[in-house]
N, C-alpha and C positions, 0 to 999 in steps of 0.2 A: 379808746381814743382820748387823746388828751386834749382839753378845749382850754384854750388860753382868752379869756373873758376881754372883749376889749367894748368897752365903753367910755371910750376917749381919753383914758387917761393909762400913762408905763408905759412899758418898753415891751412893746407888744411884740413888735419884731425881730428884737436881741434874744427874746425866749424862745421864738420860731426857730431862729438860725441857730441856737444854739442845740436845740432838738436836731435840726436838719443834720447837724454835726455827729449829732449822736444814732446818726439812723432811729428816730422815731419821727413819727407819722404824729404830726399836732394839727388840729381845724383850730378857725379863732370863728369865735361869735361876736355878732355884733347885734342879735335881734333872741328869743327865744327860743323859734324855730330851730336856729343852730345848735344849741344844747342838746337836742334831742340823744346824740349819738355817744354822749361821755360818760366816760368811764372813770376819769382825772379830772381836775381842773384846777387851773391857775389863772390868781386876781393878781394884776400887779397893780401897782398904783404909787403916784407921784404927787405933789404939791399938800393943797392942804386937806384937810377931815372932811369939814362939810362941803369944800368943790369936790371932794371926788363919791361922797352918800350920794349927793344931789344931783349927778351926772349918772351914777350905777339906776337909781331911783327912777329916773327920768328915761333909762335905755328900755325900759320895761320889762328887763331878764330877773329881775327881783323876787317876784312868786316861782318862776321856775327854777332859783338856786335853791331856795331856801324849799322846795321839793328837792331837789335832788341831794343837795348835802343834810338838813337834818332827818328828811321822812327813810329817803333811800339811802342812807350812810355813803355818797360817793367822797371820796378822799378829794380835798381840796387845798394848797398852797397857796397862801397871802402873802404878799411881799411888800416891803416897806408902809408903803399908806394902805395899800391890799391888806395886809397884817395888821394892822393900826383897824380899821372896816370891822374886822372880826369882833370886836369890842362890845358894851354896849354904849357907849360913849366914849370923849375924848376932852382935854381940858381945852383942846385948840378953837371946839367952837361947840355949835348948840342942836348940833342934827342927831339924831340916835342912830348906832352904829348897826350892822347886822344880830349883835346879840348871839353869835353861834359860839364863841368861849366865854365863860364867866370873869371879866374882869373890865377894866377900865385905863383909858391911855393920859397918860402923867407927862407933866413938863420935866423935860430933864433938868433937875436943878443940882449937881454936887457942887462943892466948891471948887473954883477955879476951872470948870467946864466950859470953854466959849462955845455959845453954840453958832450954827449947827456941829453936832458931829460930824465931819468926814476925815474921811481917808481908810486904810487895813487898821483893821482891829485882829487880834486873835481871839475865836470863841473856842469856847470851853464846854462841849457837850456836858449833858446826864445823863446819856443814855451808851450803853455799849453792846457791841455784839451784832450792827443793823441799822435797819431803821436808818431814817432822813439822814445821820453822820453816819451811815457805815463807809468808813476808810477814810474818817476825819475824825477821828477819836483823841489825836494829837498834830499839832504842828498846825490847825486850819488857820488860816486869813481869811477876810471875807471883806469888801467896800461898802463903808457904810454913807447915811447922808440923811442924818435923822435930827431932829430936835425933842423929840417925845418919843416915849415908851409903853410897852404892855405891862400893867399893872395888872399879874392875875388873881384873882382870889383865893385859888388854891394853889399851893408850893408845887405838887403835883404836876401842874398842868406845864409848869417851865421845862425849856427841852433844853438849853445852852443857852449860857451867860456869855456874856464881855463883860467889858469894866473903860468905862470912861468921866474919873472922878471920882466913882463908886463902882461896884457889881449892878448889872440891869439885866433881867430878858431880854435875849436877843432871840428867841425863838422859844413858840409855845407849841404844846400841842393839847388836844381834847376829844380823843375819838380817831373821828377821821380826820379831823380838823388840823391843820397846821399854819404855823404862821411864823416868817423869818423879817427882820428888821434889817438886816441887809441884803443887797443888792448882786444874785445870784448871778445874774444875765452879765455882771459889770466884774467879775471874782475870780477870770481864769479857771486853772484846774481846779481848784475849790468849786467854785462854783458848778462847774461841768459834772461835778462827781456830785454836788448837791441835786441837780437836778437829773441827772443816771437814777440816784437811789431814787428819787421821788415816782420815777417812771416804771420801774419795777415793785414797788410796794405792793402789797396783797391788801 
């Protein structure tokens, strides 16, 4: 079962319906209890770093993620501030992140960048053959609406780049771990096929 994390912040419902679209069966949690039955699970999250620690922190589903994704390796997707959460910190503010990939989230600074980022970007997988881009290996778009990025510590861990200014992760992975910085639920067929693949992962 796939559990879409909702502790008050994303687009909890965009990833419902986008599932419902896809014939998969998604629960959303909103308490621990509801975790119990996942198999997947997707953090989406909006605004800023430490609103959205301090609101996950406070839903009390916290001990039971971090059982289920580092103890029981279940596969999990971060999205935008969800992605950003994965971290162990962030330059946006002063709460400690989940800590479940090694890295840390940076101000987008290139030059000539206004922030925020929005609109289609084109990312540029690393990976071929599968996996979270299978059958976005070329040509993806994806909506982005970011100001900050994943700084990870290992090169490794980066799964697709963009480039706004400069090259940045646009999506990490670590395990089971995953995390994209743009906006699946908001991406059309891109996005649809991003979250197909994420549904069938092993």
């Amino acid at each position: 079962m796939i559990t879409i994390i909702d502790y008050g912040l994303g687009n909890v419902l965009a990833f419902a319906n986008s599932y419902k679209r896809l014939g998969v069966t998604v629960a959303i949690a909103r308490g621990p209890a509801d975790l119990a039955r996942s198999s997947k699970l997707i953090l989406p999250g909006v605004g800023s770093f430490d609103h959205a620690m301090g609101l996950l922190n406070a839903s009390g589903m916290r001990p039971a993620l971090d059982e289920l994704v580092i103890a029981k390796h279940v596969p999990v997707l971060g999205v935008c501030v969800g992605m950003q959460m994965l971290a162990r910190a962030s330059e946006e503010g002063r709460e400690q992140g989940l800590r479940w990939v090694d890295g840390d989230v940076c101000r987008l600074d290139s030059p000539g960048a206004h922030l925020p980022h929005m609109g289609w970007n084109d990312v540029v997988p690393r990976e071929s053959g599968g996996g979270l881009f299978a059958g976005l290996e070329s040509d993806a778009r994806f909506y982005f609406l970011h100001s900050y990025y994943f700084k990870t510590d290992r090169e490794a861990d980066v799964l697709a780049t963009a480039e706004y200014g400069a090259p940045f992760a646009c999506a990490v992975r670590s395990g089971n771990i995953f995390g994209v910085q743009f906006h699946p639920e908001k991406s059309h067929r891109f996005g649809m096929r991003l979250l197909q693949n994420f549904a069938v992962l092993h």
